[in-house]
N, C-alpha and C positions, 0 to 999 in steps of 0.2 A: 661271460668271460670268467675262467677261472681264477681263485683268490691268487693265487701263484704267481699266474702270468700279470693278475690287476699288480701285485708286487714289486714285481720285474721293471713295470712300464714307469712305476711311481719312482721306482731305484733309478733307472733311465734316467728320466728328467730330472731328477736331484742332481744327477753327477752331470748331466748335461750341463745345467745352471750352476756349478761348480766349477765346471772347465771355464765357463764364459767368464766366470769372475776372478779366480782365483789370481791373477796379475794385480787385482787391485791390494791385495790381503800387506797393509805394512806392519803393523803388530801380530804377533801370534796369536792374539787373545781376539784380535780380530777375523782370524781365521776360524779360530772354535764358534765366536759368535755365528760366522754366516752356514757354519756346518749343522748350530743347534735348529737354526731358523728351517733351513732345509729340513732338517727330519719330522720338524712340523708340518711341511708336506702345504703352506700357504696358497699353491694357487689353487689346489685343491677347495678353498674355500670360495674362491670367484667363479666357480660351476655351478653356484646356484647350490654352496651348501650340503655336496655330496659328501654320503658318512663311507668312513673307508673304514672296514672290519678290523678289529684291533691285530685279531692272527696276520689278515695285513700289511699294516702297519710294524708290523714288529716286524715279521721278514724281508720289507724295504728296507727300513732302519740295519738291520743286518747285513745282507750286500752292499749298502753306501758306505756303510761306515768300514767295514772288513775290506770292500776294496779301495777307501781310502788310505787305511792304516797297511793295506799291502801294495801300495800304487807304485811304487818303485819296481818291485820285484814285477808287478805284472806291465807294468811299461817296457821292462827289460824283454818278456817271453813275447810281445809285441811286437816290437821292436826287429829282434833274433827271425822273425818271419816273414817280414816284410821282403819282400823282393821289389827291385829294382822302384823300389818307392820312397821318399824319407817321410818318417813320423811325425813331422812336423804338419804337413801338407792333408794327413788325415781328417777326413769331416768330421766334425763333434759329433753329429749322428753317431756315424760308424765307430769312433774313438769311445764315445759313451757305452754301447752295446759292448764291443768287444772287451773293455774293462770289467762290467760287470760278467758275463761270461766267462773272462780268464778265471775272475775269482772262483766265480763256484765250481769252474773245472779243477782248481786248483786245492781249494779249501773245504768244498760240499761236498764227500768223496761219496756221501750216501745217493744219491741224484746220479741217475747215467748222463754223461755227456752227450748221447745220443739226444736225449729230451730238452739240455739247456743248450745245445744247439738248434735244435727245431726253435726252442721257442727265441732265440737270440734272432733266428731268421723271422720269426713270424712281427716280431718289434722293427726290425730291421724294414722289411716291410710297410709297413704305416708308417713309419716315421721317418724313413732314409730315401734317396735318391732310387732311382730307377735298378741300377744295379748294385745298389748297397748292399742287398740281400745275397746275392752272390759271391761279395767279396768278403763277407761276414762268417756264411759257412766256408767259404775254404781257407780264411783263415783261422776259424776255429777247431775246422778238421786237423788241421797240418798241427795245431797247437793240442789237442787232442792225441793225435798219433804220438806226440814226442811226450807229451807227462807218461801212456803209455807204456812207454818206451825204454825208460827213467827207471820210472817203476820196478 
């Protein structure tokens, strides 16, 4: 597995386990607390101790934290594509992937879209529902076409 995608998958599940908790957050200092904890990447440790390459580790930390500090704006492009769906009703799978994805479509301008869509599919895959994968690239296409677009 490439250091990229190993990246991608560890951003995934940080912002997975961020969606699931983020209701409980009542102080703000509590909130940074559980975002430091994350980018320590802990359950990483309950594998039996596996070392995750610092380059890594740094690029995880980079899309968790970039798409948390842009979470609004990329919940908006989100949102704006949904058809006949509400964002509420989205799986954390699929909501986790397409968050990180918006961002780097949005912020990584060096990376083609072509390739953080494959690989948003290939995550989407092992980790999401039957047809997760599906509804991952065409909403990443569709979001895709319109930065495009903008541009």
């Amino acid at each position: 597995m490439s250091s990229r995608r190993r990246g991608r998958i560890l951003a995934f599940q940080a912002l997975y386990s961020w969606e699931a908790v983020k209701g409980r957050f009542k102080p703000p200092s509590e909130k940074q607390k559980i975002l430091e904890e994350l980018l320590d990447f802990p359950w990483m440790d309950k594998k039996g101790g596996e070392l995750i390459k610092e380059e890594t580790r740094l690029f995880s930390r980079l899309l968790i934290t970039g798409t948390i500090e842009n979470l609004e704006k990329i919940d908006e492009i989100i949102k704006s594509h949904l058809q006949n769906w509400n964002f509420s009703r989205l799986r954390r799978v699929d909501l986790a992937v397409l968050r990180i994805s918006v961002y780097q479509i949005l912020f990584q301008r060096d990376m083609p879209a072509s390739i953080i869509i494959s690989e948003a599919i290939a995550i989407a895959k092992i980790f999401g529902e039957e047809k997760s994968y599906g509804f991952v690239n065409g909403m990443l296409d569709g979001i895709r076409k319109t930065v495009e677009h903008v541009e």
